[in-house]
C-alpha positions in Angstrom: -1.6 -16.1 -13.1 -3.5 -14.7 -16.4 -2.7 -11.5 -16.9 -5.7 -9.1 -16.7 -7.8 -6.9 -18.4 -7.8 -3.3 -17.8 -11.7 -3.2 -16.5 -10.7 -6.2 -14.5 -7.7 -4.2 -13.0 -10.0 -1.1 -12.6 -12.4 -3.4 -10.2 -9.7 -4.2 -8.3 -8.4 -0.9 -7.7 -11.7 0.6 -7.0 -12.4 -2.6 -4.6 -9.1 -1.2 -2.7 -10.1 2.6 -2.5 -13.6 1.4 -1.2 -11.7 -0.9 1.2 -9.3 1.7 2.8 -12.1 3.7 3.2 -14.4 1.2 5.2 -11.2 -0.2 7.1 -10.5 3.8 8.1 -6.8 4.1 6.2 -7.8 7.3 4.4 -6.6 10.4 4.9 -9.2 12.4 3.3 -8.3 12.3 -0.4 -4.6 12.3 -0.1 -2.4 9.1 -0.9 -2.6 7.1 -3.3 -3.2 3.6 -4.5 -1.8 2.4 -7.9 -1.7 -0.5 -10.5 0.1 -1.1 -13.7 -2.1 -1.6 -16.4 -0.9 -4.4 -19.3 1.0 -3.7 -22.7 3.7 -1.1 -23.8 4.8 1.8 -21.9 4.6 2.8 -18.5 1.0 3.3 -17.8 -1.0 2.8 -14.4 -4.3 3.8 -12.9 -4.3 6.1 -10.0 -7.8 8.2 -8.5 -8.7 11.3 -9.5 -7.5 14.1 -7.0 -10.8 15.7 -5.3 -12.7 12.5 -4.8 -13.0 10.8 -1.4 -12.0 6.8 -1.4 -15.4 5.9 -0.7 -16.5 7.7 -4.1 -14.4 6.1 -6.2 -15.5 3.7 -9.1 -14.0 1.6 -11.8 -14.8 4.3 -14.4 -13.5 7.4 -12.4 -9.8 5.9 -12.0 -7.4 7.9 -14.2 -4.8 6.4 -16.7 -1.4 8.3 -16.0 2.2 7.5 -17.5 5.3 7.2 -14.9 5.3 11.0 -13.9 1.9 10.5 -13.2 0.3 12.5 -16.1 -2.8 11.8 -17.1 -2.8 9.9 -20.8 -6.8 10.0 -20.8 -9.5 12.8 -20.7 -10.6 13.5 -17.2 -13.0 16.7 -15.7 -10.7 15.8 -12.1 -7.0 17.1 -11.9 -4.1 14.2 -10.8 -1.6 15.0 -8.5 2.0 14.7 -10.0 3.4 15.0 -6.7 2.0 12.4 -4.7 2.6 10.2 -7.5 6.4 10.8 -6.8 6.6 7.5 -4.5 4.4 5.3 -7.1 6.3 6.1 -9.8 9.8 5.1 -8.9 8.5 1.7 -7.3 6.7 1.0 -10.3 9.8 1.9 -12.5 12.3 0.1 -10.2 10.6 -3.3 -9.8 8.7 -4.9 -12.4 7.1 -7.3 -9.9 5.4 -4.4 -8.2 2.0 -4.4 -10.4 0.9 -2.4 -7.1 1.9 0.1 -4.8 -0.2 1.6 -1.7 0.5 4.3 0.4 -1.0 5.2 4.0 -1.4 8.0 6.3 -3.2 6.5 9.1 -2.5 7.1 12.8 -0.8 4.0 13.6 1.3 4.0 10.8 2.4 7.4 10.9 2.7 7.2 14.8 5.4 3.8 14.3 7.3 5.9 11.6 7.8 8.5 14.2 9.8 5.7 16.3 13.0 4.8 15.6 12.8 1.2 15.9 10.1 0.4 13.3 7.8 -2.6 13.9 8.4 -4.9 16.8 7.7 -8.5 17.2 5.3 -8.5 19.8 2.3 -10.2 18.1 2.2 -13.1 15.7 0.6 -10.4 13.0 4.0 -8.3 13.4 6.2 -11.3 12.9 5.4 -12.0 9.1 6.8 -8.2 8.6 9.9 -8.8 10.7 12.9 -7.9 8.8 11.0 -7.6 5.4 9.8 -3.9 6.2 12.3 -1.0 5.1 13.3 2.3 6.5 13.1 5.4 4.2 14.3 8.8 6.1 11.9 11.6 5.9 13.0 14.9 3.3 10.3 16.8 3.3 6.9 16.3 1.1 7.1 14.1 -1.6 7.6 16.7 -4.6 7.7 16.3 -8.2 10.9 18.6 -8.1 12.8 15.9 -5.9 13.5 13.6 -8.2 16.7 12.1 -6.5 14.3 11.1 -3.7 13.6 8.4 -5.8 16.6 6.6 -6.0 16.7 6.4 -2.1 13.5 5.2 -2.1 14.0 1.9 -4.4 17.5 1.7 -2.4 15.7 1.5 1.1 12.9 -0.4 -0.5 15.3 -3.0 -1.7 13.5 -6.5 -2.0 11.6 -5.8 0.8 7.3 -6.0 0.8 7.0 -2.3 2.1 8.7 1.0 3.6 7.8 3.3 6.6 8.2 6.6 5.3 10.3 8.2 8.7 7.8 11.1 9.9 5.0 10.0 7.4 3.6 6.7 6.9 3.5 3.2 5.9 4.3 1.7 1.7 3.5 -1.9 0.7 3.8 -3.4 -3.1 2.5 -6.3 -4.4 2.3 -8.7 -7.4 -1.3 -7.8 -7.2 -3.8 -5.5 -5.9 -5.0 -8.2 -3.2 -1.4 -9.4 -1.8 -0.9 -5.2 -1.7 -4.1 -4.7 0.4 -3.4 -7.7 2.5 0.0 -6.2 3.2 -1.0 -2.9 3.6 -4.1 -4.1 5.9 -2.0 -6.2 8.1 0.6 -3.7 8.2 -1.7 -1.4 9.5 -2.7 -4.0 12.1 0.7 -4.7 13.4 1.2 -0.7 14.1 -1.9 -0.6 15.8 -0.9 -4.0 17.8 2.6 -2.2 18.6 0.8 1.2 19.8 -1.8 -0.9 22.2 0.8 -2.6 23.9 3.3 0.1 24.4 0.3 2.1 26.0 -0.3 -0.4 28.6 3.1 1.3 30.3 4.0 -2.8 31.4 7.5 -4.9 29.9 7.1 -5.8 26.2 8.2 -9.4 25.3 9.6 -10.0 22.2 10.2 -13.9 21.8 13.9 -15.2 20.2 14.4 -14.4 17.0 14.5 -17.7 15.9 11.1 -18.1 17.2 10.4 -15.1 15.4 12.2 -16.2 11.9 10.4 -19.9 12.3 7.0 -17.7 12.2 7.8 -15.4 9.4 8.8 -17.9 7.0 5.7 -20.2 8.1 3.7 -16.5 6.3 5.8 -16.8 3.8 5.3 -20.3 2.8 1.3 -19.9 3.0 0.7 -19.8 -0.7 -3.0 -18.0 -0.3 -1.4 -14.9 0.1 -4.5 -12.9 1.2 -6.0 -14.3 -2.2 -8.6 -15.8 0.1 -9.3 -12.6 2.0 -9.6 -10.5 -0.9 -12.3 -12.9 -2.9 -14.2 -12.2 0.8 -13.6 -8.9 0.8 -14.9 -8.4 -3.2 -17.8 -10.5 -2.2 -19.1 -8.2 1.0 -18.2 -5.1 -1.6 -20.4 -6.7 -4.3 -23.2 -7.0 -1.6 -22.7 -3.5 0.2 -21.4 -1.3 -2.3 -22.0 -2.5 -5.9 -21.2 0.8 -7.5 -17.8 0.3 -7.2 -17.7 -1.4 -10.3 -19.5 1.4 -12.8 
């Protein structure tokens, strides 16, 4: 893959904030969304704090280094703390150009179970096993910097994290395979929530039925490449801005 430019990565990140928003993963303008941006040093571009996903462009994305100060001028304030989880991802594992955090409903209402994701649908399969568990200490502070080291431990080589009590992590080699992670994520919570409301016997098939279709996901080589050209196409036609 060639590697890309820092407008190019400032699209894509902008695509994702505008995406979250539309797809209703937001909460307000807390989490974040992040991306390692090429050459020396430890640099990445997160949103400015204050601005709602949906009013983020290209432009408005702030340069930060691994603490999560900002390394550019800005009129809109970054917040250090938030950028606790990011930060010791992006430090940990070089592969993770991206990281994406989430408070939805879903999510936060399967990191309140004990059992994490379940493999009741075909869309919760390709997480089975490949999701990790990260025990809730309180609010992810910039003074709790030892949180991080249990966070890349429970991360390990998995694609994401429930933050116990909290919500849902995913990483990716790219902004796209981090969004199609992160969206499908989202959609396996939700699958898990519906069926466990319907008060009747869950079925979860073998778990060699279940291994069979996780490593058919993981042998698809699209890798929600094809979504996300989709996606940046019905942006492009909707939202244009996103780009300035």
């Amino acid at each position: 893959m060639t590697a890309q430019t820092e407008q190019e990565l400032r699209e894509e990140l902008a695509a994702a904030y505008r995406l979250y928003a539309q797809f209703d993963l937001t909460d307000m303008v807390y989490t974040h969304l992040s991306v390692r941006l090429p050459g020396e040093g430890h640099r990445f571009l997160v949103n400015p704090y204050g601005l709602l996903f949906e009013e983020i462009t290209a432009s408005s994305l702030v340069v930060v280094d691994s603490e999560g100060h900002p390394q550019q001028e800005t009129s809109w304030p970054v917040n250090p703390a938030g950028f606790v989880i990011h930060s010791a991802v992006h430090r940990a594992h070089p592969d993770a150009a991206c990281v994406m955090h989430s408070h939805t409903l879903a999510g936060m209402a399967i990191a309140a179970q004990k059992d994490g994701i379940l493999p009741l649908n075909q869309i919760n399969m390709e997480f089975y096993g490949r999701i990790g568990f990260h025990p809730y200490e309180g609010i992810a502070a910039d003074d709790n910097l030892s949180e991080r080291e249990r966070l890349v431990r429970d991360l390990g080589d998995n694609m994401g994290l429930i933050l116990q009590n909290h919500g849902l992590l995913t990483i990716g080699s790219s902004v796209a395979q981090a969004f199609y992670r992160m969206y499908y994520l989202e959609q396996a919570c939700r699958v898990q929530l519906a069926a466990q409301s319907t008060g009747a016997p869950l079925h979860c098939p073998s778990e060699a039925e279940v291994l069979r279709a996780r490593a058919q996901f993981e042998t698809d080589p699209d890798q929600g490449q094809m979504i996300w050209k989709a996606l940046r196409r019905k942006l492009d036609r909707e939202q244009p801005d996103y780009r300035n």
